[in-house]
Structure formats: structure tokens, C-alpha cells
PDB file of the backbone (N, CA, C, O) and the ligand in Angstrom, with CONECT records:
HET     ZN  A 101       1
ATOM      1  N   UNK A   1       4.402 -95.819 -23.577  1.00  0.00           N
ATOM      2  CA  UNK A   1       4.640 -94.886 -22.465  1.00  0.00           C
ATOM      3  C   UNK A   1       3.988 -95.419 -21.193  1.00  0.00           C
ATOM      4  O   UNK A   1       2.821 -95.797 -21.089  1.00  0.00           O
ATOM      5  N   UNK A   2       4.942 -95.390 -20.221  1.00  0.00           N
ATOM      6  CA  UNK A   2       3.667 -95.972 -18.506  1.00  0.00           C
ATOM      7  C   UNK A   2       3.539 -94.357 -17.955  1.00  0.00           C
ATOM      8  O   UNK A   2       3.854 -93.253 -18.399  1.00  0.00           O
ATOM      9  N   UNK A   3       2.918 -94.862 -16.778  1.00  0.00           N
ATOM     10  CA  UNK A   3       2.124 -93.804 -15.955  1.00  0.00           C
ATOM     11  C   UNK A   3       3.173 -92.813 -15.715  1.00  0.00           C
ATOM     12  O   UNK A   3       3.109 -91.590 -15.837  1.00  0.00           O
ATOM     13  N   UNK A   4       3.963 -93.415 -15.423  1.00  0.00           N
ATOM     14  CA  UNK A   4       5.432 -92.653 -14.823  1.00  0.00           C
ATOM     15  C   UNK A   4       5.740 -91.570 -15.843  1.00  0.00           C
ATOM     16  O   UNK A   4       5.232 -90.458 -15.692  1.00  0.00           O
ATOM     17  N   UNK A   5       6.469 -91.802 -16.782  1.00  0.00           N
ATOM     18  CA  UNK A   5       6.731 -91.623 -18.015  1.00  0.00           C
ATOM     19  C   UNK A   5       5.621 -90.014 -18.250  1.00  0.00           C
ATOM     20  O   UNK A   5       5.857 -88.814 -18.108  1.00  0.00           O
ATOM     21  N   UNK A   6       4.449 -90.768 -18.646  1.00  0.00           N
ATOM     22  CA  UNK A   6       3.236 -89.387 -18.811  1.00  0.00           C
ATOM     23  C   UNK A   6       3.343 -88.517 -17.544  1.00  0.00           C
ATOM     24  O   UNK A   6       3.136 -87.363 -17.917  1.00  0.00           O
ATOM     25  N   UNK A   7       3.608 -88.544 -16.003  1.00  0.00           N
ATOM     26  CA  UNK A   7       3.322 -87.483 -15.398  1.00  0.00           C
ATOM     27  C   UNK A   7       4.792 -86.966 -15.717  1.00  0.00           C
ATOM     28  O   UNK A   7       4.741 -85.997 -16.475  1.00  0.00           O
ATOM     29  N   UNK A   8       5.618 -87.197 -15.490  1.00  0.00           N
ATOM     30  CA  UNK A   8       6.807 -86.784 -15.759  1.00  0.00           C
ATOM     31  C   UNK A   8       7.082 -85.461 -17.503  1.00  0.00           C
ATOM     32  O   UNK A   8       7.765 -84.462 -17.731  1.00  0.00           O
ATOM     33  N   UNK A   9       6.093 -86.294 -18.274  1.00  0.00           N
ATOM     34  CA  UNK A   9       5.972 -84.958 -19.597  1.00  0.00           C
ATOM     35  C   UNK A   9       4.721 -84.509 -19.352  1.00  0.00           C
ATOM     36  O   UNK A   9       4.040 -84.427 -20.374  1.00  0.00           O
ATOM     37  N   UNK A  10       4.139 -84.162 -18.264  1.00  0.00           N
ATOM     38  CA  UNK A  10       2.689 -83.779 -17.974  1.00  0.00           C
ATOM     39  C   UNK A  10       2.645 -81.855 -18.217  1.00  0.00           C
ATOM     40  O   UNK A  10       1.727 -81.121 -18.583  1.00  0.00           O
ATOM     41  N   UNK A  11       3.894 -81.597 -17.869  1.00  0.00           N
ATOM     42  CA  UNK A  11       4.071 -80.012 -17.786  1.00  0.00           C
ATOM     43  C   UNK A  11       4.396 -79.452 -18.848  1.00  0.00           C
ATOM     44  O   UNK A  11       4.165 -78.293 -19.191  1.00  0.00           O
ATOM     45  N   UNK A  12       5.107 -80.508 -19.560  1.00  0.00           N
ATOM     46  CA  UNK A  12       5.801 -80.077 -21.305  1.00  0.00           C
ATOM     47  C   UNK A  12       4.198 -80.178 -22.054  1.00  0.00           C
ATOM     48  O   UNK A  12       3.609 -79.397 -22.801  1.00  0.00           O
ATOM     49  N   UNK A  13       3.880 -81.291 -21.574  1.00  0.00           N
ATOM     50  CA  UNK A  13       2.222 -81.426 -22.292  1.00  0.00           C
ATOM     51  C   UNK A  13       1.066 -80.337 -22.273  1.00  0.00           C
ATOM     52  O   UNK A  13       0.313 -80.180 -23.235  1.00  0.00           O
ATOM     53  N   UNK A  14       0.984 -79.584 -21.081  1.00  0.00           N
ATOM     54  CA  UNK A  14       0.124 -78.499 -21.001  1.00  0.00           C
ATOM     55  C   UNK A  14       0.471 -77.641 -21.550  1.00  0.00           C
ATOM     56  O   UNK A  14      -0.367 -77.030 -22.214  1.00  0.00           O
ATOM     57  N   UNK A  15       2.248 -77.053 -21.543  1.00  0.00           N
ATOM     58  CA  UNK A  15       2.397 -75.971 -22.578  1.00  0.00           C
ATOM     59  C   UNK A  15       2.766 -76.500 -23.564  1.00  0.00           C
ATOM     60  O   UNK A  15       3.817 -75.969 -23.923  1.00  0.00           O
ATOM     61  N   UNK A  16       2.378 -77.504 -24.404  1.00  0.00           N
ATOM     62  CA  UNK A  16       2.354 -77.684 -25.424  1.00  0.00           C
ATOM     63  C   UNK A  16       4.059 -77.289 -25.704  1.00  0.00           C
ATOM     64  O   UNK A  16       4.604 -76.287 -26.167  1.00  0.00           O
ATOM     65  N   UNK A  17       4.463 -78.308 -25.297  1.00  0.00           N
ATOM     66  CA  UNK A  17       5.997 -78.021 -25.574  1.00  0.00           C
ATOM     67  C   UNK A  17       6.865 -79.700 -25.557  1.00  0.00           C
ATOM     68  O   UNK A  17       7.979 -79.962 -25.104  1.00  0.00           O
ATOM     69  N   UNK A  18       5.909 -80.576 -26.198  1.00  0.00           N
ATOM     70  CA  UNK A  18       6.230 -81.895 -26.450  1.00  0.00           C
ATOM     71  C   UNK A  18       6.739 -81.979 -28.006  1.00  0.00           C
ATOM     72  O   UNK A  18       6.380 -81.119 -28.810  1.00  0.00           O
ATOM     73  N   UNK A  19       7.573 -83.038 -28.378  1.00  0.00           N
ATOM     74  CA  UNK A  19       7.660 -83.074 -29.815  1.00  0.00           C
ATOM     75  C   UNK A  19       6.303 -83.859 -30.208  1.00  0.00           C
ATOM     76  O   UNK A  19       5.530 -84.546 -29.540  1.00  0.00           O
ATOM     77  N   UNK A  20       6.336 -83.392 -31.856  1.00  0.00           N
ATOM     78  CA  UNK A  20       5.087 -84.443 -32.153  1.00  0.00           C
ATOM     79  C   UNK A  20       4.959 -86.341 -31.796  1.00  0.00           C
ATOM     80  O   UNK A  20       3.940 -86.965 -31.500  1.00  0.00           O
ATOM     81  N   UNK A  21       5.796 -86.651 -31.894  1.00  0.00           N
ATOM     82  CA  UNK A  21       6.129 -87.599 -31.620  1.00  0.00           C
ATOM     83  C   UNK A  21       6.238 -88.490 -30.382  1.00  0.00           C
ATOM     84  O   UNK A  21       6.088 -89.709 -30.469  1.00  0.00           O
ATOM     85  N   UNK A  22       6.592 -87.652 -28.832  1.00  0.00           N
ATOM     86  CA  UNK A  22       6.019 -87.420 -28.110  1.00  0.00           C
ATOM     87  C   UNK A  22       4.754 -87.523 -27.603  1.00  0.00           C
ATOM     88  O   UNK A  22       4.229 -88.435 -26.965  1.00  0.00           O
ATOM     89  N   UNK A  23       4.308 -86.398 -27.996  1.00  0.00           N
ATOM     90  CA  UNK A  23       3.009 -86.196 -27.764  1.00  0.00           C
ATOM     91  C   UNK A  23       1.957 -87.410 -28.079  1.00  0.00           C
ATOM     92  O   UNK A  23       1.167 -88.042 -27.377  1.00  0.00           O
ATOM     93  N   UNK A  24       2.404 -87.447 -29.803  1.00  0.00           N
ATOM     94  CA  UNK A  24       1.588 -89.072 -30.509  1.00  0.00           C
ATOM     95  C   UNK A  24       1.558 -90.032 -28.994  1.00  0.00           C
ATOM     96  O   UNK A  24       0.488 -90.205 -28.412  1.00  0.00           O
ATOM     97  N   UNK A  25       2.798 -90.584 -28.488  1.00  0.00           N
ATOM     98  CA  UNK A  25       3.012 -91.007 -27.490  1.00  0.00           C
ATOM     99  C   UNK A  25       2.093 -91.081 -26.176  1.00  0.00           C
ATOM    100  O   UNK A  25       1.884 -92.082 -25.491  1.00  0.00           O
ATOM    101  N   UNK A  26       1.536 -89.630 -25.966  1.00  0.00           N
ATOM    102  CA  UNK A  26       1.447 -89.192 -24.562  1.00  0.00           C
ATOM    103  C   UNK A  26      -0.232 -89.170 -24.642  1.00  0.00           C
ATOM    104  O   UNK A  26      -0.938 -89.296 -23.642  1.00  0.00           O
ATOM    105  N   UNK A  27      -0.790 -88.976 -26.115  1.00  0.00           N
ATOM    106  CA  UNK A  27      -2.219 -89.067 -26.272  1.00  0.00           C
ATOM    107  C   UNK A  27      -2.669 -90.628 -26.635  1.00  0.00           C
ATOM    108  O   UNK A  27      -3.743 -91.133 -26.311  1.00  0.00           O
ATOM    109  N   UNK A  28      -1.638 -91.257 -27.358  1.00  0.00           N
ATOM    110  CA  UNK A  28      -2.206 -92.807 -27.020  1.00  0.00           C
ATOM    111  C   UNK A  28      -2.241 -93.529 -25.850  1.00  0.00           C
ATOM    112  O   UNK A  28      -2.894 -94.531 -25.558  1.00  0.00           O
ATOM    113  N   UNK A  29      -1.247 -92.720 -25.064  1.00  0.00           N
ATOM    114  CA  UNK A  29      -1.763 -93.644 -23.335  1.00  0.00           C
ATOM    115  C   UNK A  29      -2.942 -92.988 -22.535  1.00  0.00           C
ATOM    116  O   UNK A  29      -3.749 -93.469 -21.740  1.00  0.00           O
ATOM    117  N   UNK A  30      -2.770 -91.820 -22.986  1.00  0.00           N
ATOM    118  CA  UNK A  30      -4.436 -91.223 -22.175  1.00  0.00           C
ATOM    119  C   UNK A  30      -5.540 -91.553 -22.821  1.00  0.00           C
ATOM    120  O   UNK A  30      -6.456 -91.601 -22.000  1.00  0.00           O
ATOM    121  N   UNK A  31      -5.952 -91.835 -24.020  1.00  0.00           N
ATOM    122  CA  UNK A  31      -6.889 -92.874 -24.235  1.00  0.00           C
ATOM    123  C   UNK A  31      -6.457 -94.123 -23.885  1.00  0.00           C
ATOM    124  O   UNK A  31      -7.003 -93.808 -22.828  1.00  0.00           O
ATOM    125  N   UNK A  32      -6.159 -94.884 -23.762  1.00  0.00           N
ATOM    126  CA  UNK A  32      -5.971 -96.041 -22.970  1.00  0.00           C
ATOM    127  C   UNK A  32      -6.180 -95.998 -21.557  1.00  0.00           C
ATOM    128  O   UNK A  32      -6.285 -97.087 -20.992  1.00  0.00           O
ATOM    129  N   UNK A  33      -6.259 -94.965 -20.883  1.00  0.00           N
ATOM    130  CA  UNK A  33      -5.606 -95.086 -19.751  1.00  0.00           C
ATOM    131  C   UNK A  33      -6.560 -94.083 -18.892  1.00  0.00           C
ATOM    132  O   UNK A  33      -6.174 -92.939 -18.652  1.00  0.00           O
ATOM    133  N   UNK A  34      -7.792 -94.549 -18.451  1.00  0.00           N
ATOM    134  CA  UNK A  34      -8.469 -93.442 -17.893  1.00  0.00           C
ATOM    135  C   UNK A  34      -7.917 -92.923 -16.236  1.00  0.00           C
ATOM    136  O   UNK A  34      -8.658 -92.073 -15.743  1.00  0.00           O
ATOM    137  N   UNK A  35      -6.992 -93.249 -15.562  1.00  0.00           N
ATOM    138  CA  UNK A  35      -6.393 -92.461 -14.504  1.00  0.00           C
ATOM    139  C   UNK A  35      -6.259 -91.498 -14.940  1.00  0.00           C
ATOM    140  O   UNK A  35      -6.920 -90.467 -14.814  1.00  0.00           O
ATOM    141  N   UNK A  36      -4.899 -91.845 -15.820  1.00  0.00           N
ATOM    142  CA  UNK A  36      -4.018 -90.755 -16.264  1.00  0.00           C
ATOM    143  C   UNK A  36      -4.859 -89.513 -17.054  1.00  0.00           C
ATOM    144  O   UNK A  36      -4.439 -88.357 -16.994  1.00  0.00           O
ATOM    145  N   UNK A  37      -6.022 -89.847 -17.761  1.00  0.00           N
ATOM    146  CA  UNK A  37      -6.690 -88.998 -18.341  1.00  0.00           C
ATOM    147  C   UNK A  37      -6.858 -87.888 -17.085  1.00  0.00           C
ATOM    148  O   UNK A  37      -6.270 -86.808 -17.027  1.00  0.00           O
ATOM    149  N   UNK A  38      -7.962 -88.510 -15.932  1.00  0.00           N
ATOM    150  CA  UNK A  38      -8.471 -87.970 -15.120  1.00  0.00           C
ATOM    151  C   UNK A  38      -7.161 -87.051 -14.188  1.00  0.00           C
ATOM    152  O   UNK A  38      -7.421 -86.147 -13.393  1.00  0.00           O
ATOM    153  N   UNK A  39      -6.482 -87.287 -14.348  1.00  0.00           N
ATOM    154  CA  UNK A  39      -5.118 -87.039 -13.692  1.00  0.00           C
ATOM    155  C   UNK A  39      -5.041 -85.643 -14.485  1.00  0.00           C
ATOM    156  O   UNK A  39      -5.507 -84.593 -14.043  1.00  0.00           O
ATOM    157  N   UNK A  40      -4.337 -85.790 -15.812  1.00  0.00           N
ATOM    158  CA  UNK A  40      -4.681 -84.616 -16.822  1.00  0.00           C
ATOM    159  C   UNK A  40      -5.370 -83.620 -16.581  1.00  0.00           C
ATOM    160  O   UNK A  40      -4.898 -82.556 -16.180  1.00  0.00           O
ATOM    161  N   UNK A  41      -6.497 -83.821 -16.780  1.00  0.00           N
ATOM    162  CA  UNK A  41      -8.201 -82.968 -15.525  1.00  0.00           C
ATOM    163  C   UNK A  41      -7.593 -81.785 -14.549  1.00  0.00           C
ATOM    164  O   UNK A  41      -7.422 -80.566 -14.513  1.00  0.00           O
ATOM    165  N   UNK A  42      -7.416 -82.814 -13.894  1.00  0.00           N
ATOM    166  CA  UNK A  42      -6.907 -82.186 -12.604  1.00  0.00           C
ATOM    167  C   UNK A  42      -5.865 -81.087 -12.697  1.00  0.00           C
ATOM    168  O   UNK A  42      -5.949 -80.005 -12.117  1.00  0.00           O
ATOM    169  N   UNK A  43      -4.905 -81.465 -13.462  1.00  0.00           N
ATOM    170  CA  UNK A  43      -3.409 -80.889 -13.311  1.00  0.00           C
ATOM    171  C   UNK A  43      -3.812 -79.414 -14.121  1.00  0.00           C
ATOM    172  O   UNK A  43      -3.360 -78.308 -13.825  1.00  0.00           O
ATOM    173  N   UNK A  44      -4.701 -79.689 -15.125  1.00  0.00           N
ATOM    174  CA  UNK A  44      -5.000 -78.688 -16.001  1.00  0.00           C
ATOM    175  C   UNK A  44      -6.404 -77.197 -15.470  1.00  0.00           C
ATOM    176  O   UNK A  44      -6.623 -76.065 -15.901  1.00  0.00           O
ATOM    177  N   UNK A  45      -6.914 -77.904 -14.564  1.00  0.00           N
ATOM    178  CA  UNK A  45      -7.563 -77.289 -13.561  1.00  0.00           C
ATOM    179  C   UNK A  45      -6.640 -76.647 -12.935  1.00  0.00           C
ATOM    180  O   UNK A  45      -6.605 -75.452 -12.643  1.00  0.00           O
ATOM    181  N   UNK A  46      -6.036 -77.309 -12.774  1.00  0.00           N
ATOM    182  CA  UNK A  46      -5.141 -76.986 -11.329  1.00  0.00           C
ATOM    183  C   UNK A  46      -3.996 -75.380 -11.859  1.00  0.00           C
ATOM    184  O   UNK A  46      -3.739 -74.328 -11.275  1.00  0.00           O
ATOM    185  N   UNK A  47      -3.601 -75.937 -13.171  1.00  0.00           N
ATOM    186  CA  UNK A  47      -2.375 -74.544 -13.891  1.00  0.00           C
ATOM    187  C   UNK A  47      -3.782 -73.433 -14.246  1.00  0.00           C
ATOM    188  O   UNK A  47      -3.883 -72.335 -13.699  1.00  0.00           O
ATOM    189  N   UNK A  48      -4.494 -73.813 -14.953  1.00  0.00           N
ATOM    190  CA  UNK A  48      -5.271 -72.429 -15.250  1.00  0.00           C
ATOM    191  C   UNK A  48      -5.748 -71.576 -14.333  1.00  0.00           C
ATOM    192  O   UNK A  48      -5.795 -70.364 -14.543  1.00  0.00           O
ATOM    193  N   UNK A  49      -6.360 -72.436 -12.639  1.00  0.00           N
ATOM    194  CA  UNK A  49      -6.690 -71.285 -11.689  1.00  0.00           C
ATOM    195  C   UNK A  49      -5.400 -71.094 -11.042  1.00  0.00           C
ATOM    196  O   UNK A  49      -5.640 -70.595  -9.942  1.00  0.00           O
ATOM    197  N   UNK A  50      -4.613 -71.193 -11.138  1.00  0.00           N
ATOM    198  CA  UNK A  50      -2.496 -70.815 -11.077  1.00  0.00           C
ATOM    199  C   UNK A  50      -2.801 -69.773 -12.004  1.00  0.00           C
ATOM    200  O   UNK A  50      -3.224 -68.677 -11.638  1.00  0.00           O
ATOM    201  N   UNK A  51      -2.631 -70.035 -13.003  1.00  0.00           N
ATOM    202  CA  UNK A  51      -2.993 -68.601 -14.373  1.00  0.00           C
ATOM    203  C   UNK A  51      -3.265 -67.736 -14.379  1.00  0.00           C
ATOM    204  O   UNK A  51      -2.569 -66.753 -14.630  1.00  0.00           O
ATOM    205  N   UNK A  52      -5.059 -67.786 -13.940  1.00  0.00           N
ATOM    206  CA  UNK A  52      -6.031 -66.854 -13.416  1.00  0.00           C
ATOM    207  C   UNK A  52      -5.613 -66.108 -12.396  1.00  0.00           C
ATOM    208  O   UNK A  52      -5.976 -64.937 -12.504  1.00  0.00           O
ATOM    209  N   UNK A  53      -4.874 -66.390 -11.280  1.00  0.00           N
ATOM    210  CA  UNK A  53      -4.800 -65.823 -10.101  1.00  0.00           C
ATOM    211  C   UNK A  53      -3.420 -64.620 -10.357  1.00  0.00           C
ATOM    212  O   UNK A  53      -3.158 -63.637  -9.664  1.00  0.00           O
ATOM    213  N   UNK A  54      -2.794 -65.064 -11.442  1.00  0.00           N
ATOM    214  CA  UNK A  54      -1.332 -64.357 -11.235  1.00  0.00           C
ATOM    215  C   UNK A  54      -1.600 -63.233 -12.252  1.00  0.00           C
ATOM    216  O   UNK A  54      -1.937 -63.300 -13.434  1.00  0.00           O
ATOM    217  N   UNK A  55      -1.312 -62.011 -11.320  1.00  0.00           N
ATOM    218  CA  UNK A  55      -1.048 -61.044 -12.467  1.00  0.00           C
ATOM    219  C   UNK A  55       0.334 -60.643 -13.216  1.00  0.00           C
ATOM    220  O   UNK A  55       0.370 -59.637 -13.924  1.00  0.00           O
ATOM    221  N   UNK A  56       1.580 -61.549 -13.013  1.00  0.00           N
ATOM    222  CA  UNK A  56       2.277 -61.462 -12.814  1.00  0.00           C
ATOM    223  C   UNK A  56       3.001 -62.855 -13.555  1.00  0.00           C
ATOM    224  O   UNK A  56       3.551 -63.733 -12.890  1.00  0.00           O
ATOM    225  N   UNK A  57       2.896 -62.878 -15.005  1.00  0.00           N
ATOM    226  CA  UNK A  57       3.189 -64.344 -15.057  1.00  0.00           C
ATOM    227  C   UNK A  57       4.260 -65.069 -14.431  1.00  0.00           C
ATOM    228  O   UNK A  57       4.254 -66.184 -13.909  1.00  0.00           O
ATOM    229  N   UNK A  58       5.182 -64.228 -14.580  1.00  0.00           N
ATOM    230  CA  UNK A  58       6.552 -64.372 -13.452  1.00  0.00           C
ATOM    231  C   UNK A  58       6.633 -64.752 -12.357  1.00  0.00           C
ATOM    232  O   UNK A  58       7.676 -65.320 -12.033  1.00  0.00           O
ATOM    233  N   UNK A  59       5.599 -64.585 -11.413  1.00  0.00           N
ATOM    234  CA  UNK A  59       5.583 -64.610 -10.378  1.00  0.00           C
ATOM    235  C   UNK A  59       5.224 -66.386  -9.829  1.00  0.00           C
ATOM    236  O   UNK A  59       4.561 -67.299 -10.321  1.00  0.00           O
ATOM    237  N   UNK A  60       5.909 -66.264  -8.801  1.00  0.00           N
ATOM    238  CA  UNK A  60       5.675 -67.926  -8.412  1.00  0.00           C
ATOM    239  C   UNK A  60       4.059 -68.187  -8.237  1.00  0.00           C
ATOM    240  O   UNK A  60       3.244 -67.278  -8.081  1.00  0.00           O
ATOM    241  N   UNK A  61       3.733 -69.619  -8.292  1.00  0.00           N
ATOM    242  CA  UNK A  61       2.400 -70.017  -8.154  1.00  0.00           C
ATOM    243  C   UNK A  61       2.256 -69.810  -6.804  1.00  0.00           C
ATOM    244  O   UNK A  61       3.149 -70.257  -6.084  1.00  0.00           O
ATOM    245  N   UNK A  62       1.276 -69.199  -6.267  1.00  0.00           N
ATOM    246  CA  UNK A  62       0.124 -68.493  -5.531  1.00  0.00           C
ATOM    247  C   UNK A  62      -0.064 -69.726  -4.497  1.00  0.00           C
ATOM    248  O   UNK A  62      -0.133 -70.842  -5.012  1.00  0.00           O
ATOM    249  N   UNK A  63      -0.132 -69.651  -3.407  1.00  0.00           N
ATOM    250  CA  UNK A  63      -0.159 -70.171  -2.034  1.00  0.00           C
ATOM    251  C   UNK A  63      -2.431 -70.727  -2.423  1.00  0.00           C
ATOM    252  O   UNK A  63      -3.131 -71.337  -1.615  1.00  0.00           O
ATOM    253  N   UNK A  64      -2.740 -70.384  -3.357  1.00  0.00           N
ATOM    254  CA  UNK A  64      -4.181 -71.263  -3.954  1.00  0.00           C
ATOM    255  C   UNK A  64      -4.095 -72.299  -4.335  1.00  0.00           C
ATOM    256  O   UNK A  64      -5.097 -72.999  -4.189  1.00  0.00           O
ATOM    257  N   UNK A  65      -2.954 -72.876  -4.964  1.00  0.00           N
ATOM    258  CA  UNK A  65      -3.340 -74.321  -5.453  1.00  0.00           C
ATOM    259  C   UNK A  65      -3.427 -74.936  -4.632  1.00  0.00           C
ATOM    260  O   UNK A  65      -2.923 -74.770  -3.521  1.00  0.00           O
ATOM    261  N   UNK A  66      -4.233 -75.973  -5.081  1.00  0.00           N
ATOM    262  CA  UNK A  66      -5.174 -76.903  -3.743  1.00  0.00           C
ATOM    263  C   UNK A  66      -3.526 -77.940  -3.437  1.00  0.00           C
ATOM    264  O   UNK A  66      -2.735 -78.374  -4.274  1.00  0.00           O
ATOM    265  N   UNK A  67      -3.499 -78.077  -1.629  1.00  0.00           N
ATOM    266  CA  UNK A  67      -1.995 -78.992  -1.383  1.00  0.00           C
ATOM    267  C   UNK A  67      -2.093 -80.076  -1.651  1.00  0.00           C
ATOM    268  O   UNK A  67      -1.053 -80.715  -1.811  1.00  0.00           O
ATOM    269  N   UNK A  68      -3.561 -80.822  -1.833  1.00  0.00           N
ATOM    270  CA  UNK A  68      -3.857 -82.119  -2.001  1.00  0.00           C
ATOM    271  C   UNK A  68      -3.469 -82.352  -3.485  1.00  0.00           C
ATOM    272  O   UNK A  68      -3.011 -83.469  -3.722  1.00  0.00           O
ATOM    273  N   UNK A  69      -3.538 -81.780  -4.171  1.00  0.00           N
ATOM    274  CA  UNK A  69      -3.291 -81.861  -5.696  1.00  0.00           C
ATOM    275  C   UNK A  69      -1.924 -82.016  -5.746  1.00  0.00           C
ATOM    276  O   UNK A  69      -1.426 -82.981  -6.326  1.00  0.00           O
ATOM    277  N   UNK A  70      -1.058 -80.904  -5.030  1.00  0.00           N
ATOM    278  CA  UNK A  70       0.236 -81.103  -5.111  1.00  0.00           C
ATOM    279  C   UNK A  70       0.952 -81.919  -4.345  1.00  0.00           C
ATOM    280  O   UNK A  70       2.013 -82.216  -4.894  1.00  0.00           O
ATOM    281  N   UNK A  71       0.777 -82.494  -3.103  1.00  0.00           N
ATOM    282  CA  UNK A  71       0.359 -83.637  -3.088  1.00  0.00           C
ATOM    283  C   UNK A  71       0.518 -85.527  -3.451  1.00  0.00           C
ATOM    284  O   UNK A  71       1.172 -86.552  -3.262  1.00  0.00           O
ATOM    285  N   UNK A  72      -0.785 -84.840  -4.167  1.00  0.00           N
ATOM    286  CA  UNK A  72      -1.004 -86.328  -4.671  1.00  0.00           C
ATOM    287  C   UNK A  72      -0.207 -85.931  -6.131  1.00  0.00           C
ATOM    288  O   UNK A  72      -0.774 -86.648  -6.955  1.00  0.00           O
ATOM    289  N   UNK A  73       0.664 -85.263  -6.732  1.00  0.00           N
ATOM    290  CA  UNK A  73       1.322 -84.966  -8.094  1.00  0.00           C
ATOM    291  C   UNK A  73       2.936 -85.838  -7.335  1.00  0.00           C
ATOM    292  O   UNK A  73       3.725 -86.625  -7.858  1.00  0.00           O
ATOM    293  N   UNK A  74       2.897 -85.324  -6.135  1.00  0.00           N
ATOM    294  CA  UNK A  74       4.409 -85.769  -5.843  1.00  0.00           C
ATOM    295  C   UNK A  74       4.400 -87.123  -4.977  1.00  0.00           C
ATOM    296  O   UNK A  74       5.439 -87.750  -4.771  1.00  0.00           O
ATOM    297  N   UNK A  75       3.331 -87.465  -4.558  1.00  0.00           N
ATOM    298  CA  UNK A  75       3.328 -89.023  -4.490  1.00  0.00           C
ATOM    299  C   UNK A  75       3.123 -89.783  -5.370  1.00  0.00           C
ATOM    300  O   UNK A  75       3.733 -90.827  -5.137  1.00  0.00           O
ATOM    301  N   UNK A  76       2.356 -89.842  -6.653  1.00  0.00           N
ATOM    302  CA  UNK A  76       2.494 -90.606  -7.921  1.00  0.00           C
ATOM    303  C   UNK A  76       4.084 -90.217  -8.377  1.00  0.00           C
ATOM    304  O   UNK A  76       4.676 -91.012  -9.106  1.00  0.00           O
ATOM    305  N   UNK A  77       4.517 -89.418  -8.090  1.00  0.00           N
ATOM    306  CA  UNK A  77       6.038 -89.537  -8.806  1.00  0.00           C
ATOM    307  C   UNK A  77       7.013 -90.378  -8.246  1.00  0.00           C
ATOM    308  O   UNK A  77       8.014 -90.849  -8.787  1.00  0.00           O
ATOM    309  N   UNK A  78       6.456 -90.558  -6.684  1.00  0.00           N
ATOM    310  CA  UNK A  78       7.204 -91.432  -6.305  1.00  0.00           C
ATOM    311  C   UNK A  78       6.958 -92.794  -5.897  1.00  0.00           C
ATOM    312  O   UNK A  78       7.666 -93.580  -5.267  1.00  0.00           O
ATOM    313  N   UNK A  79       5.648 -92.920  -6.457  1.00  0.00           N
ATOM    314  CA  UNK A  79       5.087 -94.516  -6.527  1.00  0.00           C
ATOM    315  C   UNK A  79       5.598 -95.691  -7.508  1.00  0.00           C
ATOM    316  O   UNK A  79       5.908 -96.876  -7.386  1.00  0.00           O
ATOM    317  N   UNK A  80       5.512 -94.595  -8.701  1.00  0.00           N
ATOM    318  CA  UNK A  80       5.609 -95.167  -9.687  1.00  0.00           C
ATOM    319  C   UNK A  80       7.059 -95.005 -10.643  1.00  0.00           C
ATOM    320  O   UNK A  80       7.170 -95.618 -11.704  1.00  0.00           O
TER     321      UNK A  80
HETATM  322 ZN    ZN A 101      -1.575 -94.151 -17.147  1.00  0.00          ZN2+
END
């Protein structure tokens, strides 16, 4: 799997909505791969205070998530 590849199943990955196989995939490059780990970090920071804030799971994500995060999520997508 490259960098690309992992942010791209980064969202299936948090809700746990990867196949096993997949996933096998997506956890052998994040040990390998301390960006992408640290990247992970972030993104997962980033959905839970999204989470926290909504009373409303429905409801779109909250004008709180940090822009730099989102951001730097949509310039690695288009770097790489
Ligand atoms: Zn990587």
C-alpha cells in the first residue's frame, strides 16, 4: 500500500469499515511508515472532537475542525 492509497482508506479505517484484508494492508504500512502513522493521530483527533461537538450525528461537521488539518488532508491527496 503507498501513502496515497492509506489516506484515501483513512475514513473507511476510522469507522472500521475496511475488509480484513485491507486493513492487514493498511496496518502494515503504518508501522512502516511513521508519517502516515502520525497522520492517523491527527485525523483521529480531528473526527472525535467532530463527534464530541455534534449533537446531532447527522448533522454536518461543525465549522471547529481545525482548517489546517483539512487542509493539509486535501493537499496530501493531491501530492501524492
Ligand atoms: Zn505512508
Amino acid at each position: 500500500m503507498t501513502c496515497r492509497e492509506l489516506v484515501d482508506f483513512l475514513g473507511a479505517y476510522v469507522d472500521e469499515e475496511l475488509s480484513s484484508d485491507v486493513r492487514r494492508q493498511f496496518d502494515g504500512h503504518l508501522a512502516a511508515c511513521p508519517e502516515c502513522a502520525a497522520y492517523l493521530d491527527a485525523y483521529r483527533n480531528t473526527v472525535g472532537l467532530a463527534k464530541d461537538a455534534l449533537h446531532d450525528p447527522d448533522e454536518p461537521v461543525p465549522a471547529s475542525v481545525p482548517e489546517d488539518l483539512v487542509r493539509a488532508i486535501l493537499a496530501a491527496r493531491r501530492k501524492r
